[in-house]
PANUDO-579068 format. One line per field, with one value per atom (N, C-alpha, C, O): residue in three letters; atom name; x, y, z. Coordinates in Angstrom, 3 decimals. Example, Ala and Ser with C-alpha at 12.3 -4.5 7.8 and 13.67 -1.06 7.14 Angstrom:
code	[ALA_ALA_ALA_ALA_SER_SER_SER_SER]
site	[N_CA_C_O_N_CA_C_O]
X	[13.190_12.300_13.200_14.236_12.850_13.670_12.900_13.409]
Y	[-5.690_-4.500_-3.300_-3.319_-2.250_-1.060_0.030_1.138]
Z	[7.800_7.800_7.800_8.465_7.080_7.140_7.870_8.039]
***
This chain:
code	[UNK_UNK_UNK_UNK_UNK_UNK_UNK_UNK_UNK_UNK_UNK_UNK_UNK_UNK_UNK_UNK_UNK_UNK_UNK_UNK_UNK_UNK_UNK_UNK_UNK_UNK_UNK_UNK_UNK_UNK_UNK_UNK_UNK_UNK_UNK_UNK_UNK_UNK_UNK_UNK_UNK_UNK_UNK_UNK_UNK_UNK_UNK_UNK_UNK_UNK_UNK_UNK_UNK_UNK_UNK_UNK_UNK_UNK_UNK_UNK_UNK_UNK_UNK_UNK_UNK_UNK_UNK_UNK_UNK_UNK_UNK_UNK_UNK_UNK_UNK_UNK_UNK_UNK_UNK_UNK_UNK_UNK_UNK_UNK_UNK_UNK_UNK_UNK_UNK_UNK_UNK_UNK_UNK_UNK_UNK_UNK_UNK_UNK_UNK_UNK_UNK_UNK_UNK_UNK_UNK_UNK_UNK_UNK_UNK_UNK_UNK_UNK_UNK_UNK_UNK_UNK_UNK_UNK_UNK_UNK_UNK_UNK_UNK_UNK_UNK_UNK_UNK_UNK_UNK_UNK_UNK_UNK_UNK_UNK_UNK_UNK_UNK_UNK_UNK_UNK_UNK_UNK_UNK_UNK_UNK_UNK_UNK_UNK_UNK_UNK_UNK_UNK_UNK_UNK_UNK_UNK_UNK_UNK_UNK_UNK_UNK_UNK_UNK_UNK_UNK_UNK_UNK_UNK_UNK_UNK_UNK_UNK_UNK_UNK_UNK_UNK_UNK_UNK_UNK_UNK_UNK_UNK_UNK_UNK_UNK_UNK_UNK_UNK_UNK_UNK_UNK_UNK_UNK_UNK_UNK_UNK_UNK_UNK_UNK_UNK_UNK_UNK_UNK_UNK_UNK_UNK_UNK_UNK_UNK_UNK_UNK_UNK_UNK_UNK_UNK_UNK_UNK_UNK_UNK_UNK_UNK_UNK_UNK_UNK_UNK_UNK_UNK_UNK_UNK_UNK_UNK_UNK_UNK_UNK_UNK_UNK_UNK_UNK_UNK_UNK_UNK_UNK_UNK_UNK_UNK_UNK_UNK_UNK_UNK_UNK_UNK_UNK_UNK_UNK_UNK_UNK_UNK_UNK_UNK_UNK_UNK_UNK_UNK_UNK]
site	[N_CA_C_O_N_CA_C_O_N_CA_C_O_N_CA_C_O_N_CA_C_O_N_CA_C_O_N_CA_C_O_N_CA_C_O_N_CA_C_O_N_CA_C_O_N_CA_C_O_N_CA_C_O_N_CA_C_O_N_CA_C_O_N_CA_C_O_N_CA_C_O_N_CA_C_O_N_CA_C_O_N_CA_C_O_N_CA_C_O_N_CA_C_O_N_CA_C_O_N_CA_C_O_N_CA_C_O_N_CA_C_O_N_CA_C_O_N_CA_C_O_N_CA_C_O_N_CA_C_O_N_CA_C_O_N_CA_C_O_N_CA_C_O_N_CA_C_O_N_CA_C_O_N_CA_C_O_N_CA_C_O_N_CA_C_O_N_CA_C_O_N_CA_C_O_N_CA_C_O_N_CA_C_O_N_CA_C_O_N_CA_C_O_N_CA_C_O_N_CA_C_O_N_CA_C_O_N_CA_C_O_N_CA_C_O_N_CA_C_O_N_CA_C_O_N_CA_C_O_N_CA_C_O_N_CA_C_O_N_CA_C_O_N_CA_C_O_N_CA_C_O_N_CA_C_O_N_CA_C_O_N_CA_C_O_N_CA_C_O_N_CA_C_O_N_CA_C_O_N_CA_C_O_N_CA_C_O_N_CA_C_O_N_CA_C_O]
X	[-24.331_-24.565_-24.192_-23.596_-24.635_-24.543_-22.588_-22.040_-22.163_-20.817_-19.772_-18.577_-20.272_-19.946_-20.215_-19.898_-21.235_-21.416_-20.926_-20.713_-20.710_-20.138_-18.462_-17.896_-17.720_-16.271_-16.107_-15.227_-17.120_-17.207_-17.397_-16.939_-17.778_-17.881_-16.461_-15.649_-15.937_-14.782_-13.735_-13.041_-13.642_-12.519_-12.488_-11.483_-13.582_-14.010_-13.714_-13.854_-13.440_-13.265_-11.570_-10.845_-11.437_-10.168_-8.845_-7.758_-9.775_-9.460_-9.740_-9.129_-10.739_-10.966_-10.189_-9.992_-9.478_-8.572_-7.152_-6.479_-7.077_-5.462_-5.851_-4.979_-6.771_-7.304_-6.806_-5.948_-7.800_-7.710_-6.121_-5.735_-5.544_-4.165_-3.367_-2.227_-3.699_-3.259_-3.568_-2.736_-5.085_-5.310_-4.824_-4.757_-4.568_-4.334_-2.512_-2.192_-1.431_-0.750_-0.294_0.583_-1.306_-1.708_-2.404_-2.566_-2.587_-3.161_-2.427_-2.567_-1.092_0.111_0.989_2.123_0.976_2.294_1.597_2.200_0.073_-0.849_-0.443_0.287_-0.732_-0.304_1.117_1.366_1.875_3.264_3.463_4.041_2.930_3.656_2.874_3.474_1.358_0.536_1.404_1.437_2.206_2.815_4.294_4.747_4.819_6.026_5.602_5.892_4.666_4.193_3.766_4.559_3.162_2.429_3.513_3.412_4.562_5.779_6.656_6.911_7.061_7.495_6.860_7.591_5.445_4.664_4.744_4.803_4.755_5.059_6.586_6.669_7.552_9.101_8.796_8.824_8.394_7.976_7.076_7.465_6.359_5.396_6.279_6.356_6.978_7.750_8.729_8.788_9.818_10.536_10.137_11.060_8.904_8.362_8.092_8.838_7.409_7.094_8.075_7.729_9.292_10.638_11.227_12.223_11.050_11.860_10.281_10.640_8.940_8.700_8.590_8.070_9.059_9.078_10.704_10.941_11.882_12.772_12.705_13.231_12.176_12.128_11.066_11.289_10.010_9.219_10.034_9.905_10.824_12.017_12.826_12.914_13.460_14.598_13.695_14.201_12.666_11.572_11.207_11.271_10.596_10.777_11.536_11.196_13.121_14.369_14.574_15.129_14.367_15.368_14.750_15.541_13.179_13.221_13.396_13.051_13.775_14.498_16.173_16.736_17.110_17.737_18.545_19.636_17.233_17.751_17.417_17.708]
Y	[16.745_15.718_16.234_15.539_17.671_18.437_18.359_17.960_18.673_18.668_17.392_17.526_16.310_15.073_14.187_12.998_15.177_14.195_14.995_14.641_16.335_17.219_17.195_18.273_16.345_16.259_14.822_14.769_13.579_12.595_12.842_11.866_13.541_14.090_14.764_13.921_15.788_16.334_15.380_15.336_14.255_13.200_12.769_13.004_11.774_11.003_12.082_11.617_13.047_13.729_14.111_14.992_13.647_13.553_12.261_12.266_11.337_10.185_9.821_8.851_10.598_10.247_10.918_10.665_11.895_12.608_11.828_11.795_11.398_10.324_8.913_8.514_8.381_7.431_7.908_7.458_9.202_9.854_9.795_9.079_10.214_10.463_8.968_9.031_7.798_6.832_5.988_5.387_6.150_5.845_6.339_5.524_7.828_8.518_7.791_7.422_7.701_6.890_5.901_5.752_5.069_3.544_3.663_2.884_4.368_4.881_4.925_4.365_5.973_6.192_5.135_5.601_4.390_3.390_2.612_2.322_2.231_0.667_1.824_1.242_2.915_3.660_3.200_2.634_3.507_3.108_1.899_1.521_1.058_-0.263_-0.642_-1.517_-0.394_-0.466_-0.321_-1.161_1.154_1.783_0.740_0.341_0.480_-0.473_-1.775_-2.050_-2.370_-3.992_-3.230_-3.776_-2.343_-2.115_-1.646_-1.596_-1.302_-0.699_-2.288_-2.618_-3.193_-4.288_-5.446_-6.274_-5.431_-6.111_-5.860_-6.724_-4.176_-3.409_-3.913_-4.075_-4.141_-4.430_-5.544_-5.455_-6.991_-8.157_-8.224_-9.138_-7.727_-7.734_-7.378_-7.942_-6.017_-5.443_-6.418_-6.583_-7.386_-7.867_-9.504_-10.056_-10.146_-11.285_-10.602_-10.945_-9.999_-9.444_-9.128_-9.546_-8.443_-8.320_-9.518_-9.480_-10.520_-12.264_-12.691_-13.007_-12.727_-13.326_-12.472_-13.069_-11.184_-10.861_-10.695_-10.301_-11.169_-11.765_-13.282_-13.820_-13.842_-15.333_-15.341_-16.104_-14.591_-14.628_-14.316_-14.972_-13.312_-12.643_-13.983_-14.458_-14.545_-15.664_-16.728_-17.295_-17.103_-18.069_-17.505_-18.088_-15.843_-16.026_-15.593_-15.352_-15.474_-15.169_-17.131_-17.297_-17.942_-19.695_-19.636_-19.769_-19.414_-19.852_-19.085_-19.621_-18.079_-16.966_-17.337_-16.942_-18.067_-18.022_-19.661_-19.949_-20.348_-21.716_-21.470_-22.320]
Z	[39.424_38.437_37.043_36.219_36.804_35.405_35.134_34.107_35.910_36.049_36.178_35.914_36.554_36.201_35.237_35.256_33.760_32.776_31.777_30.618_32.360_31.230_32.203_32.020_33.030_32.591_31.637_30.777_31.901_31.309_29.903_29.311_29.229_27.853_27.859_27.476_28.105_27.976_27.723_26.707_29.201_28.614_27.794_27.124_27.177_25.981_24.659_23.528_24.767_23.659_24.119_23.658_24.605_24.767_24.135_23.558_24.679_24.302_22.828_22.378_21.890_20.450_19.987_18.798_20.487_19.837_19.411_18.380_20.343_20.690_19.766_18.993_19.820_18.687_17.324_16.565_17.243_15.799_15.570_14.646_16.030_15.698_15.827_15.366_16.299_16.508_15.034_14.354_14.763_13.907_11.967_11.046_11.858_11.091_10.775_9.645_12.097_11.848_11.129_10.277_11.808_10.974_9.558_8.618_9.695_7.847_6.937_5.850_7.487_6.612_6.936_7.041_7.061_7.532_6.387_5.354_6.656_5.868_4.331_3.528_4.015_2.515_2.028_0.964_2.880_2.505_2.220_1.201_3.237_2.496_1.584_0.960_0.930_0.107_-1.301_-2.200_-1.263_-2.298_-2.493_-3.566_-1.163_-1.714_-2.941_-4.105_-1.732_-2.599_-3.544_-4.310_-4.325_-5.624_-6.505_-7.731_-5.826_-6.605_-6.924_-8.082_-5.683_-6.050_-7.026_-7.569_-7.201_-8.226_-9.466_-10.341_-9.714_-11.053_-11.453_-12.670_-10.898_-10.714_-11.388_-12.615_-10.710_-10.814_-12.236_-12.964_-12.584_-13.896_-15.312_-16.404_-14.669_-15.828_-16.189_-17.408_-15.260_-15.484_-16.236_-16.836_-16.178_-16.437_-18.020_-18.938_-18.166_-19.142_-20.235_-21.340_-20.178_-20.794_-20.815_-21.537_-20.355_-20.501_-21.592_-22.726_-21.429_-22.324_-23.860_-24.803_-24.031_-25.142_-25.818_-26.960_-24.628_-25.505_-25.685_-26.660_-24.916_-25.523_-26.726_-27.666_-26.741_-27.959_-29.293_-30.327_-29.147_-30.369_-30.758_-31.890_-29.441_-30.032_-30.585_-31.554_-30.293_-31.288_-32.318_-33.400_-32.163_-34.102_-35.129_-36.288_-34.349_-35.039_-35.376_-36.461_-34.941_-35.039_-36.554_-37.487_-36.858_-38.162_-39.139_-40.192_-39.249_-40.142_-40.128_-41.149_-39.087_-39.036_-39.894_-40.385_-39.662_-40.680_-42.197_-43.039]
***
């Protein structure tokens, strides 16, 4: 009996191992694309941002310019 709950423990620690590493995977994959979209938003922000501070310039260049 002692020997059939101590291989049942052995496997199961077998099997959390292969999780762990399954899981640790999926960790770095969910990081990466975390880092893309946060890199493509920064892209997206920076570029919205540079259109409304040249359209802000060409509005307050029109009345200096009449």
């Amino acid at each position: 009996m002692f020997v059939a709950v101590a291989a049942m423990s052995f496997a199961s620690c077998g099997n959390k191992t292969a999780t762990a590493e399954a899981v640790d995977t999926l960790a770095a994959e969910v990081d990466t694309l975390v880092e893309e979209v946060v890199d493509t938003l920064a892209e997206a922000a920076d570029t919205a941002a540079a259109e409304v501070v040249e359209e802000a310039a060409e509005v307050v260049a029109e009345p200096a310019a009449e």
